[in-house]
C-alpha positions in Angstrom: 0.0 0.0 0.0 1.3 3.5 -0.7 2.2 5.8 1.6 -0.5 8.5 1.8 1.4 11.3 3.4 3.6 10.7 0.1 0.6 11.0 -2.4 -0.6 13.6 -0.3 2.7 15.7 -1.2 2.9 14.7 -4.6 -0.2 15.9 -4.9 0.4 19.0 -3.8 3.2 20.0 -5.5 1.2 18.8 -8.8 -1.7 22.2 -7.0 1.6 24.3 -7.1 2.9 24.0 -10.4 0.4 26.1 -12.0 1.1 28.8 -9.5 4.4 29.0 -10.0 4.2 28.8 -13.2 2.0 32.2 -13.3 4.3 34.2 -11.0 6.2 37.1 -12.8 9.8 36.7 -12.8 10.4 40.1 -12.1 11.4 41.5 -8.4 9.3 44.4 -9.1 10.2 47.8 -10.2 11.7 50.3 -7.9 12.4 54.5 -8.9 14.4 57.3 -6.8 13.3 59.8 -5.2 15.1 62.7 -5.0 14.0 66.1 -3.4 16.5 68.7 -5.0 13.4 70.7 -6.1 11.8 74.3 -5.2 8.8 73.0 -5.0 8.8 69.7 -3.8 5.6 67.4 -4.1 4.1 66.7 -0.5 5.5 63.6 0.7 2.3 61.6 1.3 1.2 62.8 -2.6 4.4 60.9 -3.6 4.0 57.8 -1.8 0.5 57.4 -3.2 1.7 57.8 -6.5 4.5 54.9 -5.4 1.4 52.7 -4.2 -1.0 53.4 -7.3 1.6 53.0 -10.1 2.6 49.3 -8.3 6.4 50.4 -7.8 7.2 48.6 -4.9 10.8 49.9 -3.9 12.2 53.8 -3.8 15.7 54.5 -3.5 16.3 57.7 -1.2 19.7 60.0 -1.5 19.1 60.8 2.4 17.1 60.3 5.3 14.2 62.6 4.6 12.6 62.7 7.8 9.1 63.7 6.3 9.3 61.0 3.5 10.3 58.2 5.6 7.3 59.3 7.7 5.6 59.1 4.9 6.6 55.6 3.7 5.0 53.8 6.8 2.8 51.4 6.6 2.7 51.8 2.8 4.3 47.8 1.7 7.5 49.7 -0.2 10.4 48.7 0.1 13.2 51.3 0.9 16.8 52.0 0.3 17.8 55.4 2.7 21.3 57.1 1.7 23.9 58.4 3.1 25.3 61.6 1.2 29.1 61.7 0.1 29.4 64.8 2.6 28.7 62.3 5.8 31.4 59.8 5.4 34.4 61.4 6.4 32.2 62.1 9.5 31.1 58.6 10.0 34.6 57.1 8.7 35.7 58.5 11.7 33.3 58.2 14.6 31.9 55.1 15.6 29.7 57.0 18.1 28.6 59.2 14.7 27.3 55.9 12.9 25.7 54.8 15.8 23.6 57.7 15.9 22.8 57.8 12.6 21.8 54.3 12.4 19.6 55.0 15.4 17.6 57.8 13.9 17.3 57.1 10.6 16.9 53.4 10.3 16.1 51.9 13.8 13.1 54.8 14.7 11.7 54.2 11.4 11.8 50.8 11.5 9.9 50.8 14.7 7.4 52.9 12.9 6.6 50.5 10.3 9.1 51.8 7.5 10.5 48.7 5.3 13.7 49.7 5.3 16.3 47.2 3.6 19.3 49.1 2.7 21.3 51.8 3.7 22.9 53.2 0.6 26.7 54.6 1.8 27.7 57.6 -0.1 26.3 58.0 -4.2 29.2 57.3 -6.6 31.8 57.9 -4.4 34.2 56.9 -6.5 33.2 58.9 -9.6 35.8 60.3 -11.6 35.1 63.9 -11.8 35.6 63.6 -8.0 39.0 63.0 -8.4 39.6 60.6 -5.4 37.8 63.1 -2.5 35.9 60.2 -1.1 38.6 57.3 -1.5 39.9 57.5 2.2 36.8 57.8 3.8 33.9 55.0 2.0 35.3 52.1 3.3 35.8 52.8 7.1 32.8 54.6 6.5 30.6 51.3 5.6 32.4 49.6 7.9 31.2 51.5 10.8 27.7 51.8 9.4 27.8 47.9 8.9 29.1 47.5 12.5 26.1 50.2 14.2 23.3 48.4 11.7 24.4 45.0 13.8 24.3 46.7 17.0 21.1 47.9 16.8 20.0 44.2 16.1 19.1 45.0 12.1 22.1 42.8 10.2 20.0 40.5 9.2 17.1 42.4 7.9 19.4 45.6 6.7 21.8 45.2 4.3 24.6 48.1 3.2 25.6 48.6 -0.4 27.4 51.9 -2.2 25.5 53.5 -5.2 28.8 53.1 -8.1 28.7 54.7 -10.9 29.2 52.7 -14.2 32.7 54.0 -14.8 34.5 52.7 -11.7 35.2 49.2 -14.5 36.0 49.4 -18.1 36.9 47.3 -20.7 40.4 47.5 -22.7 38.0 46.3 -25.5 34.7 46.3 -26.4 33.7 43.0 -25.1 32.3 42.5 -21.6 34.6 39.6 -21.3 37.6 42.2 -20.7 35.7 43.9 -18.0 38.0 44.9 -15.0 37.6 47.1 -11.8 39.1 50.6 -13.0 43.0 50.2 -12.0 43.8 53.5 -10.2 40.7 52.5 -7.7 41.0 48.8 -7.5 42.5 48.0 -4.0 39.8 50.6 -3.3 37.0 49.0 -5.3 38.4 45.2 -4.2 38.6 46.2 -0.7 34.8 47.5 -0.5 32.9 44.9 -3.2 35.1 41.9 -0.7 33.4 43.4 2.5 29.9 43.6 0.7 30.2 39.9 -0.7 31.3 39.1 2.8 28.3 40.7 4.6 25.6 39.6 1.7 25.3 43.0 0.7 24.8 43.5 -3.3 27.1 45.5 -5.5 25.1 48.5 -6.7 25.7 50.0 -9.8 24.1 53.4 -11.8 23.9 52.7 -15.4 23.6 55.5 -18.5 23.6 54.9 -21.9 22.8 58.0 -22.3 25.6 59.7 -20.8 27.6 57.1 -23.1 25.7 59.3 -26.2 26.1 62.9 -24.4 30.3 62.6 -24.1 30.7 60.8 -27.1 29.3 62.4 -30.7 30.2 58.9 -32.2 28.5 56.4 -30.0 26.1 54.4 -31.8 22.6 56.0 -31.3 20.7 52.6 -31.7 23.4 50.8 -29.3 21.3 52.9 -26.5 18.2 51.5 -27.1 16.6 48.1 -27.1 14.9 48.0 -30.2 17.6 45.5 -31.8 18.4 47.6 -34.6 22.2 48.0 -33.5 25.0 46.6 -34.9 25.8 43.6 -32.8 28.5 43.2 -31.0 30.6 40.1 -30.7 32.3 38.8 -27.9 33.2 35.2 -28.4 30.1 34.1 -29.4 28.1 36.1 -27.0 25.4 38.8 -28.8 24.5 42.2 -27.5 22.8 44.3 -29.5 22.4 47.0 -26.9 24.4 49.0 -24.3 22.7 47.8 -20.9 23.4 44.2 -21.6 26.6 44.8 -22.2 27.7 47.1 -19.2 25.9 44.9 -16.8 28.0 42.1 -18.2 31.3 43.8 -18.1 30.4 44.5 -14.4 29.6 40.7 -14.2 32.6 40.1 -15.5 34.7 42.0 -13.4 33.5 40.9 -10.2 34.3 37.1 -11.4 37.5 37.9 -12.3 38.2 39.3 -8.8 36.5 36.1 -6.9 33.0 37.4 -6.8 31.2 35.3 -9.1 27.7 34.8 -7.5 27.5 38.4 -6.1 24.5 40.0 -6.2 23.9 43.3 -8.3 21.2 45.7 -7.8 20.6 48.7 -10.6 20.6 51.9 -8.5 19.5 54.6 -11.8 18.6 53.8 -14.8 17.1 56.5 -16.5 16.8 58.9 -19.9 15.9 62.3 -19.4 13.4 64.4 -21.1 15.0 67.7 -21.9 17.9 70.2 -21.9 19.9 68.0 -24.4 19.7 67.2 -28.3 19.2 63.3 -27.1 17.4 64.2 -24.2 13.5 64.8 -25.1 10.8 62.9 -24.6 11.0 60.6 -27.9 14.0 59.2 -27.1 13.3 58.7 -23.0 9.4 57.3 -23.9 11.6 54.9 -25.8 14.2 53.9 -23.5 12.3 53.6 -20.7 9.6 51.5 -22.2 12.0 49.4 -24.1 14.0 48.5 -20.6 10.7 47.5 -18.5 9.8 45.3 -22.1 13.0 43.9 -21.8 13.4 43.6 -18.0 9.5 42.2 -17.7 10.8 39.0 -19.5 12.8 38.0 -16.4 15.9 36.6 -18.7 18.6 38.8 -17.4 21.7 38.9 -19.6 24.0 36.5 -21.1 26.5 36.3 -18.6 23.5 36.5 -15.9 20.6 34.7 -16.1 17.5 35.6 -14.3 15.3 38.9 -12.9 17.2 42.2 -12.4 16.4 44.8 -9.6 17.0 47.9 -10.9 15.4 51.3 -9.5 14.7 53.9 -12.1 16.2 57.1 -12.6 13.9 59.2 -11.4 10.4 59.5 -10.4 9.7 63.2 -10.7 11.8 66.4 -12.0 14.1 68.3 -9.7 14.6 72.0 -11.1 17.1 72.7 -7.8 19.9 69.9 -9.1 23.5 71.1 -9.8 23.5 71.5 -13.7 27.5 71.3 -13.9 27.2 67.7 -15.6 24.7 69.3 -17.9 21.1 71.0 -18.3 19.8 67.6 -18.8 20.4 66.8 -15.0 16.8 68.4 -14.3 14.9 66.6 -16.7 15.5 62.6 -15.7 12.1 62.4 -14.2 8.9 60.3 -15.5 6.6 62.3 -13.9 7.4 66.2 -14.3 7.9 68.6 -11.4 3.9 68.7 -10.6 3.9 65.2 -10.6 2.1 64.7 -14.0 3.2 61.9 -16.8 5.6 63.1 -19.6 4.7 59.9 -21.4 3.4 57.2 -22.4 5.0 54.3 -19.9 3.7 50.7 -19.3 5.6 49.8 -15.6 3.6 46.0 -16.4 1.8 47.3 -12.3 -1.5 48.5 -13.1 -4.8 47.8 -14.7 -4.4 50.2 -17.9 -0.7 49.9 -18.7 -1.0 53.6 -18.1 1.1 56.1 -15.5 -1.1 57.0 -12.9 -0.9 60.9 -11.8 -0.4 62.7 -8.8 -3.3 64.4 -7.6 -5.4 66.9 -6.0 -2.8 69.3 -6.4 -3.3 73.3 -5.8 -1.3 75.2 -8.6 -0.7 79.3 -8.5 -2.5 81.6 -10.6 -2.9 81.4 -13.9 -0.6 84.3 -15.1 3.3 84.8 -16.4 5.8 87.1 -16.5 6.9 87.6 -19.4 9.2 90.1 -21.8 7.6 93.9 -22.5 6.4 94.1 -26.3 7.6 97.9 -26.0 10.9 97.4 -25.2 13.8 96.9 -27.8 16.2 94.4 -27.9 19.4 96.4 -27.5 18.2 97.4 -24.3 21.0 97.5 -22.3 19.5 95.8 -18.7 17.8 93.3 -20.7 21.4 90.6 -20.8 22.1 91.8 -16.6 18.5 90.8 -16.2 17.9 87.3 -18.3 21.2 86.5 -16.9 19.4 87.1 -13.1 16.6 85.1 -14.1 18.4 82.5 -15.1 21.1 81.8 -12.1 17.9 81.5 -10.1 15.3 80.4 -11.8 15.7 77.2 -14.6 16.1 78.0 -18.3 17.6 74.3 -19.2 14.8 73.6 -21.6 16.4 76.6 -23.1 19.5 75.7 -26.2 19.9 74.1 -29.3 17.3 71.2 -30.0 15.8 71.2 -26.6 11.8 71.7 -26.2 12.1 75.4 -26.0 14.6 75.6 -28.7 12.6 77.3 -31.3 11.8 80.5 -29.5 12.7 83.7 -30.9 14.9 86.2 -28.7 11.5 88.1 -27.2 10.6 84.3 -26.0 13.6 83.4 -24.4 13.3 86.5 -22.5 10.0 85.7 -21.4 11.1 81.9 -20.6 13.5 83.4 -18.3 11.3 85.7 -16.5 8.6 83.4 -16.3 11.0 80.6 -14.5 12.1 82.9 -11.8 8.8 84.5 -11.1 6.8 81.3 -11.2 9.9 79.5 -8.5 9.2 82.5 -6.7 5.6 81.9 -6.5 4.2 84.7 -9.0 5.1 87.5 -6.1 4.7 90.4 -7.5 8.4 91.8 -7.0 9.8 89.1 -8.9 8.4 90.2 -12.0 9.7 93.7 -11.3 13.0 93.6 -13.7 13.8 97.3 -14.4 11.2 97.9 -17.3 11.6 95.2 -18.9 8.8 92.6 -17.5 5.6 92.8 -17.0 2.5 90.2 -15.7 0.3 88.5 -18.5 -2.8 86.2 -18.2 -2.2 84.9 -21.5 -0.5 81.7 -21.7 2.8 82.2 -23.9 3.3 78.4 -24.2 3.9 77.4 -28.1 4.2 74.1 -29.4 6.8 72.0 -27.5 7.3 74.8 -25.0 5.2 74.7 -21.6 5.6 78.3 -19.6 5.1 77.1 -16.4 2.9 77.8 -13.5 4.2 76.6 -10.0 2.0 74.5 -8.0 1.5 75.6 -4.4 4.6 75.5 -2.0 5.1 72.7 0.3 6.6 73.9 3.7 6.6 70.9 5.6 10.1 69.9 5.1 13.3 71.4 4.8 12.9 72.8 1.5 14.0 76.6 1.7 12.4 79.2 -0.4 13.7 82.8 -1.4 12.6 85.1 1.2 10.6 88.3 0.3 13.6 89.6 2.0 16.3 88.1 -0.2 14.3 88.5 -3.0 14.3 92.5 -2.9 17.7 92.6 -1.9 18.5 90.6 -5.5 16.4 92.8 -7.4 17.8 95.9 -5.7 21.2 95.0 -6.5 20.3 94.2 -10.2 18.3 97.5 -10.4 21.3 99.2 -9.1 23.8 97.2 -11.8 21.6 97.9 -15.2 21.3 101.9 -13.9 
C-alpha cells in the first residue's frame, strides 16, 4: 500500500505548479526619489503615486525625515542614503554611525518603514571627484555595517554603495575584458570583498545616455533596445544593446576578482526628457519602455541569467539639481515637477498599462511674467537681467534642439522671466525687472514649450524658499547694476 502522506505531497506539488508557473519573474520595479526641487511634491502625494503605479521599492539620497514618515505602513520597500558629505564624519566616529543608524533606520523601522538598505555615499568613486571620497567610503561602511548589527538589524538591513558605471571598463569592447578601474581597484576590491562578505549587493548606476552625451560617435541605436544596433561580438556572446553589455562587463569583473555569485542591484537607470539634443521625450518614452519590455521578461543577460532589480532614474523632476554635468540633470524624471506623466510608460503594475498621476494638487495663478512688447532688444539691462533670471530660476529647456529651442529672442526672455517668477511663487516683486517685464494672463506656451505655472509650495520639510527679504535685496542689487 502507498504511503498516503507521500501522495498527499505529490499531490500537492502537482496544485503548485500552475502557481508557480504564473508568478512574474520580475522583483518588481523600484524609482528614486530625489528632493533637489523648489517646490517639492508633499511627501504623502508621492508615496500614493508609489502605491497606485505598483512600484514597490524607492531609492532615497538621504534620510528625509518627512518622507520616511511618509513611507510607513505603505508595503515599499526602501533603500535610505547616506550623502558623500557624511562619510568622512562617519569614517571616523563610531559613536557618529551609531547615531545615525539609530535615527534614521532603527526609529523608522519601529514605525513601520520597510527599510532594507542603507545606501553609503552615491558614486563615491566617480571620476570627476577626483579621489575626495577614497579614504573615507570604506571605514565609513564599515562602521555603518558594524552600528546596523548593534542595533539588532544585520539580518534584515543590508549596506551597499551607489557606483557609478565608470569605476570598471573594458580594454575592449567586449564584456569579457571587463575589470575594476585600476587607479581605484584595491579601493574597489577592498569595499565589493566586505559587501560579498556581509551579503550586501554590489550596486551599480547605469547611463547609456551619458555614453551618447560625451561621445558624438557612440552608436545612437546601441542605446536603445529595439535590436536595430550593430551587434557586437564577444566570443560568441550577442549584444545588441548598451545595458546588456555594461551589466556584463560589471559581471565580469566581479568574477574575475572572486565574486562570481554576487549579487547586483541597478541603483538609476534613466533617460531624461530635456535640456539635451538626445534628451527629449522621444528618445526617453523609448528607452524607458524598451528596458521594462526587456526587463519584464525576467531573462537577465548573457553572462547572468535571471530577474534584475533595478530602481529607475527618477520618479519626478528636480529643477534645484547642480546642472555642472549638464542641463539635462533636471529633466530625468517620468513624472514632471507637478507630478504629471511626460509619457506614455507601461511599468507591467496597473490595470491600464498607463502612468497613474499625482493628484489633487493646488497650482498658483494662472498668469506669467513675461518680456515687455515695448521694449527693444538692444536694451542695455535686458542681458544683466535674463542672466538674473536664469542663475535662479531654470532656463535648461532653453538651447539648441531642446523643447524650448525654437523660441525667438522676445521668447527666451519671457522663458526666463517666467522661470524665476513662477519658482518664486508669482510674487509680485519678482516680475519687477527694471522695465523690462511685466505680468500676463495669456499663456505664452507654443508648441513643444510649456511656460510654467508653480504648484502651491510645500513647507513641511526642509525645503527653503527665497525670502521676500532676499528676494528684494536681489532685485535691488540688479536695479542698481543695469542703472
Amino acid at each position: 500500500m502507498k504511503n498516503p502522506t507521500r501522495v498527499y505531497q505529490v499531490c500537492l506539488i502537482l496544485l503548485l505548479i500552475p502557481f508557480f508557473c504564473w508568478m512574474k519573474p520580475v522583483n518588481g520595479i523600484g524609482a528614486n526619489w530625489g528632493t533637489q526641487s523648489s517646490h517639492p511634491l508633499p511627501p504623502e502625494t508621492v508615496v500614493r503615486m508609489l502605491v497606485e503605479n505598483g512600484i514597490q521599492k524607492v531609492k532615497l539620497f538621504d534620510a528625509d525625515y518627512g518622507a520616511l514618515r511618509a513611507l510607513s505602513k505603505s508595503g515599499i520597500q526602501v533603500m535610505v542614503g547616506i550623502p558623500n558629505d557624511l562619510l568622512a564624519t562617519m569614517a571616523g566616529s563610531m559613536k557618529a554611525a551609531d547615531k545615525w543608524v539609530s535615527k534614521n533606520v532603527s526609529d523608522h523601522l519601529s514605525n513601520s518603514v520597510d527599510i532594507r538598505y542603507v545606501a553609503v555615499g552615491n558614486e563615491p568613486f566617480l571620476a570627476t571627484y577626483n579621489g575626495s571620497f577614497l579614504r573615507y567610503t570604506f571605514p565609513a561602511l564599515r562602521n555603518i555595517q558594524a552600528a546596523l548589527v548593534k542595533a539588532g538589524h544585520g539580518n534584515k538591513v543590508k549596506v551597499t554603495v551607489p557606483q557609478n558605471a565608470d569605476v570598471y571598463s573594458s580594454s575592449t569592447s567586449a564584456p569579457s575584458s571587463g575589470d575594476f578601474r585600476a587607479d581605484i581597484h584595491d579601493y574597489i576590491f577592498q569595499i565589493t570583498k566586505f559587501l560579498n562578505d556581509n551579503g550586501s549587493p554590489f550596486t551599480v548606476n547605469i547611463y547609456p545616455f551619458i555614453s551618447l552625451y560625451i561621445d558624438s560617435n557612440f552608436p545612437v541605436e546601441y542605446a536603445f533596445f529595439d535590436g536595430q544596433a550593430t551587434p557586437v561580438n564577444d566570443g560568441g556572446t550577442t549584444y545588441t544593446n548598451m545595458f546588456d553589455a555594461n551589466y556584463d562587463t560589471l559581471v565580469w569583473a566581479l568574477q574575475k576578482n572572486g565574486f562570481p555569485n554576487m549579487g547586483i542591484i541597478v541603483g538609476e537607470i534613466g533617460w531624461p526628457s530635456d535640456g539635451d539634443r538626445n534628451g527629449n521625450i522621444e528618445y526617453a518614452q523609448r528607452f524607458m519602455q524598451g528596458f521594462m519590455t526587456h526587463i519584464a521578461q525576467g531573462k537577465g543577460t548573457p553572462m547572468r541569467q535571471g530577474p534584475i532589480e533595478a530602481y529607475l532614474f527618477s520618479l519626478i523632476d528636480e529643477d534645484g539639481k547642480s546642472i555642472q554635468p549638464g542641463n539635462f540633470e533636471r529633466h530625468w524624471g517620468v513624472f514632471y515637477f507637478d507630478g504629471q506623466p511626460k509619457y506614455s510608460l507601461n511599468l507591467g503594475t496597473t490595470q491600464t498599462g498607463a502612468l497613474v498621476p499625482a493628484r489633487n494638487l493646488k497650482y498658483l495663478q494662472r498668469k506669467w511674467c513675461v518680456f515687455k512688447d515695448s521694449v527693444r532688444l538692444d536694451d542695455p539691462s535686458i542681458a544683466q537681467a535674463v542672466s538674473y533670471a536664469c542663475a535662479l530660476g531654470d532656463c535648461t529647456s532653453l538651447g539648441y534642439e531642446t523643447s524650448c529651442g525654437g523660441l525667438d529672442a522676445k521668447q527666451n526672455i519671457s522663458y526666463a522671466f517666467n522661470s524665476y517668477y513662477q519658482i518664486n511663487n508669482q510674487l509680485d516683486e519678482a516680475c519687477k525687472f527694471p522695465n523690462v517685464s511685466t505680468i500676463t494672463k495669456e499663456d505664452p506656451s507654443t508648441g513643444s514649450c510649456r511656460f510654467g505655472i508653480m504648484i502651491e509650495p510645500y513647507y513641511g520639510g526642509a525645503n527653503k524658499r527665497v525670502s521676500l527679504g532676499g528676494l528684494l535685496a536681489g532685485l535691488a542689487v540688479l536695479l542698481l547694476t543695469v542703472l
